[in-house]
MARVEXDO-494324 format. One line per field, with one value per residue (C-alpha): residue number from 1; residue in three letters; x, y, z. Coordinates in steps of 0.02 Angstrom, whole numbers. Layout:
BEGIN
pos <- [NUM	...]
code <- [ALA	...]
xx <- [X	...]
yy <- [Y	...]
zz <- [Z	...]
END
This chain:
BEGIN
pos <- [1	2	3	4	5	6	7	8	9	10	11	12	13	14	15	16	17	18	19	20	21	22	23	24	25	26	27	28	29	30	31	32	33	34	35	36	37	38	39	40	41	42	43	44	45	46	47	48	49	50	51	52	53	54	55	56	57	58	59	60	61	62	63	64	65	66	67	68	69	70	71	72	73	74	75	76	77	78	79	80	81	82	83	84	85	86	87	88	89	90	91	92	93	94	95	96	97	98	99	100	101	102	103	104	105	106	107	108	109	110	111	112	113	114	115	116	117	118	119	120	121	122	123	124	125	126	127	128	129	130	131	132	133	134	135	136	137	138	139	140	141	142	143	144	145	146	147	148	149	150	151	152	153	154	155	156	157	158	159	160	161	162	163	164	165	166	167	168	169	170	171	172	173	174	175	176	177	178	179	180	181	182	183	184	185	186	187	188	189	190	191	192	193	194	195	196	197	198	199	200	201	202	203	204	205	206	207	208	209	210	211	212	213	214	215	216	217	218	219	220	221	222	223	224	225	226	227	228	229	230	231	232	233	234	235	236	237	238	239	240	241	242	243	244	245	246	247	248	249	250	251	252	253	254	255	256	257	258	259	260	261	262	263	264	265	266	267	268	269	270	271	272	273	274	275	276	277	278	279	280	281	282	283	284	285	286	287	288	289	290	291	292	293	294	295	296	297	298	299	300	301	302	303	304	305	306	307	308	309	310	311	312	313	314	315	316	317	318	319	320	321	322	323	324	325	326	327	328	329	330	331	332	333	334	335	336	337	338	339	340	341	342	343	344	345	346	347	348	349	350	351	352	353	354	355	356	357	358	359	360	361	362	363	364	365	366	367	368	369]
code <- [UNK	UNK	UNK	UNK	UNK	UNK	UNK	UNK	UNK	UNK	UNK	UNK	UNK	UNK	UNK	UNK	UNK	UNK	UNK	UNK	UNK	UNK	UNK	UNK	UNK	UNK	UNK	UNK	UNK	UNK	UNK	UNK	UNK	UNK	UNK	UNK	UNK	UNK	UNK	UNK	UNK	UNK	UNK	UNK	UNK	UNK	UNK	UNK	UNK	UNK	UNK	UNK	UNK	UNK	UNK	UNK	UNK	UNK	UNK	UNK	UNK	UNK	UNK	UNK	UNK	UNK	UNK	UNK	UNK	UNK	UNK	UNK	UNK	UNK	UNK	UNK	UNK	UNK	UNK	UNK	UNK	UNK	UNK	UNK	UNK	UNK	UNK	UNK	UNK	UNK	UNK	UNK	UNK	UNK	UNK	UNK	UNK	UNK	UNK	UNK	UNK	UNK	UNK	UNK	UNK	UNK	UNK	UNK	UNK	UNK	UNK	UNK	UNK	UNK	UNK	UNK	UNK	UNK	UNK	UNK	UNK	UNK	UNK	UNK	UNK	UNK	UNK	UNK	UNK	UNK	UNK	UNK	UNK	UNK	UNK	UNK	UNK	UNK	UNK	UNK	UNK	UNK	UNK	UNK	UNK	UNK	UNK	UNK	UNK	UNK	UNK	UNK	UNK	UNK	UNK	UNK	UNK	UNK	UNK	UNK	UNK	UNK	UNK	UNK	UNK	UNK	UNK	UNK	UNK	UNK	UNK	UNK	UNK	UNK	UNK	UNK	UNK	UNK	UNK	UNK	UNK	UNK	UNK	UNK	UNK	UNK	UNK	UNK	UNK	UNK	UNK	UNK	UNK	UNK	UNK	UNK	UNK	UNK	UNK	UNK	UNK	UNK	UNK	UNK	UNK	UNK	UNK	UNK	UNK	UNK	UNK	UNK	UNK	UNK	UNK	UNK	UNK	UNK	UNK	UNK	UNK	UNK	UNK	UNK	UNK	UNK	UNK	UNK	UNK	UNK	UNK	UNK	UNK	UNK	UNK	UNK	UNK	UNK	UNK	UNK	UNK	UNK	UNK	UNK	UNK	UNK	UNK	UNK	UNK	UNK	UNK	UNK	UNK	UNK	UNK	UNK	UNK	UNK	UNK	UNK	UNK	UNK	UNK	UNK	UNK	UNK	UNK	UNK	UNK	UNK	UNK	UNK	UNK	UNK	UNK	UNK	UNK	UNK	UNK	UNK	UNK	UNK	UNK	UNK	UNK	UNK	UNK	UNK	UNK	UNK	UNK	UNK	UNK	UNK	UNK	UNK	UNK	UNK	UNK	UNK	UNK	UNK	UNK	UNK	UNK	UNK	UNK	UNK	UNK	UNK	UNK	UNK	UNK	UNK	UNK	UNK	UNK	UNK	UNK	UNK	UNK	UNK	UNK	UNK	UNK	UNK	UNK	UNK	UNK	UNK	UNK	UNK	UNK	UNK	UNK	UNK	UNK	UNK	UNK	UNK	UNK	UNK	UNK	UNK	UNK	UNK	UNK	UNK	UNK	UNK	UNK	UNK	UNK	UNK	UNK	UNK	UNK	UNK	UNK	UNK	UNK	UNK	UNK	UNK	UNK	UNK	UNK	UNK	UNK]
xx <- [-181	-111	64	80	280	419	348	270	210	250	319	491	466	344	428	318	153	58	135	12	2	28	-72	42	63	-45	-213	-135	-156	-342	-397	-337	-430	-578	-559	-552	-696	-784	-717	-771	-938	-929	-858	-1017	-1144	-1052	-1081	-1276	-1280	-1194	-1241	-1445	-1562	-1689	-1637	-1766	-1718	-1609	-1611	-1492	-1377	-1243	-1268	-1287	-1112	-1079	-1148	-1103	-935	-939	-1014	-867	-741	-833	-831	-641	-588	-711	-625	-434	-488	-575	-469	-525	-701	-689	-711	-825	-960	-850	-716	-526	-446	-270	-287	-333	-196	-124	-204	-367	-459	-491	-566	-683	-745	-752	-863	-999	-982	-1011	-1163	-1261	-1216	-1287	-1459	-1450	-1425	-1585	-1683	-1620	-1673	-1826	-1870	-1793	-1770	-1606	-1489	-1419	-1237	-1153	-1282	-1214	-1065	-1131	-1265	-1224	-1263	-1139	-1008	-1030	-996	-842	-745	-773	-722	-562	-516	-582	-492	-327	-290	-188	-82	-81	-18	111	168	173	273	445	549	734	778	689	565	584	514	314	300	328	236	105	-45	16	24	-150	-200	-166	-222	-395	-399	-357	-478	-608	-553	-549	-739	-816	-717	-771	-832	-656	-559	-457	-466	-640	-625	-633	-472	-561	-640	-450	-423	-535	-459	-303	-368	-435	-605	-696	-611	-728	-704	-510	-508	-617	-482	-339	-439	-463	-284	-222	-339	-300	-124	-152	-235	-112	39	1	-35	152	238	161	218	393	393	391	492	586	456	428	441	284	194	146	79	-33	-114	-133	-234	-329	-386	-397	-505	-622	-615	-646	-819	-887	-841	-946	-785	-775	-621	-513	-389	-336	-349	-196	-104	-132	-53	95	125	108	247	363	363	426	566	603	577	688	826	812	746	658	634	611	823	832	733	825	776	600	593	641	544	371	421	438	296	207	252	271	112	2	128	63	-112	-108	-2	-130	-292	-204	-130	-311	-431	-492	-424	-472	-577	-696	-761	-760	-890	-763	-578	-484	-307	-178	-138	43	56	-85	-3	178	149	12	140	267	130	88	274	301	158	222	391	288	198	366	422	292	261	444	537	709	797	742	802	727	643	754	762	733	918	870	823]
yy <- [442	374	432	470	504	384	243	157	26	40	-95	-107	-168	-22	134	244	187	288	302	230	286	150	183	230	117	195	162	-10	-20	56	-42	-225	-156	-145	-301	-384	-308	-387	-529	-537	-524	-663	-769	-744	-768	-932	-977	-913	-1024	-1174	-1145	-1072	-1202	-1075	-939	-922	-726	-622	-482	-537	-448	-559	-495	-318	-323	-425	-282	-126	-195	-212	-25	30	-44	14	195	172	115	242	360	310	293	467	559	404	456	643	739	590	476	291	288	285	130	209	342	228	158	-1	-154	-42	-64	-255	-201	-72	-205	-328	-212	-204	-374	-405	-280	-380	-544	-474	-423	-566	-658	-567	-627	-798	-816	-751	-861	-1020	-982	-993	-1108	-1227	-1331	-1401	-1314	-1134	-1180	-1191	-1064	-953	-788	-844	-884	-739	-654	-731	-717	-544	-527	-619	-495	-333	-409	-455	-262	-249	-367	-315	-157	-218	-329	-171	-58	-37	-4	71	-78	-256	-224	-342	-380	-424	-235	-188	-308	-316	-259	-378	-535	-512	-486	-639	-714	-635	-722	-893	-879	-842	-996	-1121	-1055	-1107	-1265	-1342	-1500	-1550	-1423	-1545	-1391	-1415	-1593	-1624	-1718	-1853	-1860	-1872	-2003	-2133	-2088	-2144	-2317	-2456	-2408	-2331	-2321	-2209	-2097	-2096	-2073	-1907	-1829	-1890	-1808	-1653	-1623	-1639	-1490	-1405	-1403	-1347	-1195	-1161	-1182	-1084	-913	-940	-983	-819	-712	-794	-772	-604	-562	-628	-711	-623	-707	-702	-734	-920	-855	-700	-837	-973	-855	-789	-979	-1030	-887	-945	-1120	-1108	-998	-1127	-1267	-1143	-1160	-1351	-1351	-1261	-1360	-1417	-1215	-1204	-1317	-1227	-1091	-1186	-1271	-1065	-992	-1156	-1133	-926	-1001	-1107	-955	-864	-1003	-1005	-838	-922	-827	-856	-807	-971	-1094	-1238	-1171	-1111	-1298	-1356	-1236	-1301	-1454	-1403	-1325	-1501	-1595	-1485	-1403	-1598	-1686	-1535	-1576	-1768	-1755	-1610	-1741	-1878	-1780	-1694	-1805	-1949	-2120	-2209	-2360	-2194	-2135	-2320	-2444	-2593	-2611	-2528	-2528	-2359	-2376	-2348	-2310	-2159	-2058	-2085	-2063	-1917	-1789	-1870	-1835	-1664	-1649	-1698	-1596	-1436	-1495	-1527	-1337	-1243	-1335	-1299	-1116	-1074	-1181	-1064	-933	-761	-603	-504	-340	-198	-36	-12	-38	85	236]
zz <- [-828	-1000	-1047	-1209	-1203	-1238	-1202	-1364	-1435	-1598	-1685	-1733	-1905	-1939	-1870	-1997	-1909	-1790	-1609	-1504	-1314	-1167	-994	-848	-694	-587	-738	-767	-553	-560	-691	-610	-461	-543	-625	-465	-404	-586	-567	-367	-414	-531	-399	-279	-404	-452	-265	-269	-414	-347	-158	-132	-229	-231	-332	-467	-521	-620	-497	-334	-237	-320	-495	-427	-370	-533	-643	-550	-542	-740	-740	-635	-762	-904	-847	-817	-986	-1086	-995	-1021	-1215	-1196	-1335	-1469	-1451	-1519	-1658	-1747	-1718	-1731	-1615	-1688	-1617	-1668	-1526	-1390	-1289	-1321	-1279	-1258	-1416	-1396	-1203	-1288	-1422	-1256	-1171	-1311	-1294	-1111	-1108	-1258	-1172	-1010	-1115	-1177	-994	-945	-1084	-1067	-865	-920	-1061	-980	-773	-692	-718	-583	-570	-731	-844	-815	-909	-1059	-1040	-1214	-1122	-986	-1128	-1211	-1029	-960	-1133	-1158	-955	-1001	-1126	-1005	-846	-953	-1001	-889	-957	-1145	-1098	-993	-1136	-1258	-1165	-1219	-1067	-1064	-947	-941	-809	-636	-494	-406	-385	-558	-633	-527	-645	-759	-642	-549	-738	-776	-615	-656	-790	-749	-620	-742	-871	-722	-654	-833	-816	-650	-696	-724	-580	-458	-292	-253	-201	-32	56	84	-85	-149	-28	-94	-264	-227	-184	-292	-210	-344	-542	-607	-466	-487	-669	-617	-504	-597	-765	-667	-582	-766	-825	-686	-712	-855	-788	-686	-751	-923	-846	-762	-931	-1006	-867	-893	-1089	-1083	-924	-792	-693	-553	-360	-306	-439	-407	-238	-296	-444	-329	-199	-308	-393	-211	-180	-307	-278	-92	-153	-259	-139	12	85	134	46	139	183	-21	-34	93	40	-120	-49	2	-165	-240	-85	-148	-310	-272	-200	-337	-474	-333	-363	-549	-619	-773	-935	-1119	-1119	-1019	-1086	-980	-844	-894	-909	-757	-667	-759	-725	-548	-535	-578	-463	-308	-323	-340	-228	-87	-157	-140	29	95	68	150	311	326	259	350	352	179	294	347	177	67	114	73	111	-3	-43	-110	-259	-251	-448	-450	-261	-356	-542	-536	-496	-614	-756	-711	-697	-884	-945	-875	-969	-1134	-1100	-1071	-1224	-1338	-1294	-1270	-1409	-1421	-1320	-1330	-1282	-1140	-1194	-1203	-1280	-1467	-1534	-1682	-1573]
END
């Protein structure tokens, strides 16, 4: 499953090191699978945690799938890297394929965090809400995940194709990678994630009704955006961005989001999926890369303000009317519905510019071979 033929990832600068093999499609394919699978399980014992009060035990049918899912993924990798693990006792990082070695280290990682995840129930019960986040067993889990689940990606990134790869199909492995992974960053960050508000929750933050409220959404769509939009800009600084992208990382967010939420937010999780199938079209208009930075530009700055004007015009068209959910008689604030997407808007400018200051040429082949 891991070619081991022309396709390197050798460094041009260093054509004397050791060639390093890079995983075939079809591995790259299995092992996203998998990590969906991991990262599944994570997503349904963040709803045990958020959603059944009484759970007072380490040993659920939520971490089962959790776990076994990790097992699965383990048992995948170790066997990819097979050929680094003979002929000594320490495994030789130089024969595993590339973007593999970090994994490995990742999975020793992940399987002391989870001993230590035991212990720490044990010692101190389960953790409920807001307090999960910052559980140090839970860390140590969902970083090491971000590096297992983002494999994919690394290897994607390392191969050296005879053509600059396009298209959803191609890329694939790479783009649910990163999904994966976003989905995983924005789970440990709920306290400030904008998609699990309720419509009419957003409603009564776009009035004069409550300040501390507002400043709560409003502080939460920006980190949000954030969340979003970065995982895009990394796609697009290594290749053409694909169509479909916006729309396979928005589902999968949504996915989680409608979990944690037990699924009262379904309706900011569509429109999600709008905002995701808009911004395709755009990335279909403009084909932004890190060889266009102009348009890289405009596209994050797109991708602002489409995706949280959907948001704010979902919550008003399916919310209820803002006299339902305040107890006084509140007023829109015609500043926060106008200038919220305007901000996002500049911040995905700000992102594009920061992370993709000059032109740069696609990857092609190595001009020296």
């Amino acid at each position: 499953m891991v070619s081991t033929a022309q396709e390197t990832a050798t460094p041009e600068s260093a054509p004397d090191l050791p060639v390093r093999p890079v995983t075939s499609y079809r591995t790259d394919l299995v092992t996203v699978l998998l990590g969906t699978w991991f990262t599944i399980g994570l997503m349904v014992d963040a709803w045990a945690h958020n959603n059944v009060p009484e759970l007072e035990t380490f040993f659920t049918p939520w971490h089962a799938v959790f776990y076994w899912g990790f097992l699965v993924t383990a048992a995948c990798v170790l066997w990819t890297c097979r050929a680094a693990f003979r002929g000594g006792r320490l495994p030789d990082f130089r024969a595993m394929p590339a973007g593999y070695p970090a994994t490995v280290v990742a999975l020793g990682t992940f399987a002391v965090s989870g001993l230590f995840d035991f212990g720490w129930h044990t010692l101190f019960g389960i953790e409920q809400n807001t307090d999960i986040l910052f559980s140090p067993s839970h860390l140590g889990l969902v970083t090491s995940m971000v590096v297992i689940v983002t494999t994919p990606l690394r290897t994607a990134w390392a191969r050296r194709d005879a053509a600059p790869v396009t298209g959803l199909r191609a890329l694939l492995p790479a783009v649910l990678s990163t999904a994966l992974a976003a989905t995983l960053v924005l789970l440990f960050l709920q306290y400030a994630n904008a998609l699990v508000f309720r419509p009419g929750s957003i409603v009564v933050a776009l009035t004069d009704a409550d300040e501390y409220h507002t400043s709560n959404v409003v502080t939460s769509i920006l980190v949000t955006n954030l969340v979003l939009i970065v995982p895009l800009l990394t796609l697009a600084k290594r290749w053409v961005l694909p169509v479909g992208s916006a729309a396979v990382l928005y589902a999968v967010i949504g996915g989680l989001c409608a979990a944690i939420a037990d699924f009262r937010n379904l309706e900011i999780v569509w429109g999600l999926l709008v905002a995701g199938v808009l911004l395709d079209l755009v990335a279909l208009w403009l084909q932004p890369s890190a060889a266009r930075p102009g348009r890289l530009r405009a596209y994050a700055m797109l991708a602002g303000l489409l995706t949280w004007s959907v948001y704010l015009g979902t919550a008003v068209l399916a919310g209820p009317s803002v006299e339902a959910v305040a107890t006084a008689a509140p007023q829109f604030v015609p500043e926060i519905y106008t200038g919220v997407p305007v901000v996002q808007a500049l911040l995905g400018l700000v992102l594009a510019a920061v992370m993709v200051p000059v032109a740069a040429p696609l990857r092609g082949p190595d001009p020296a071979a």
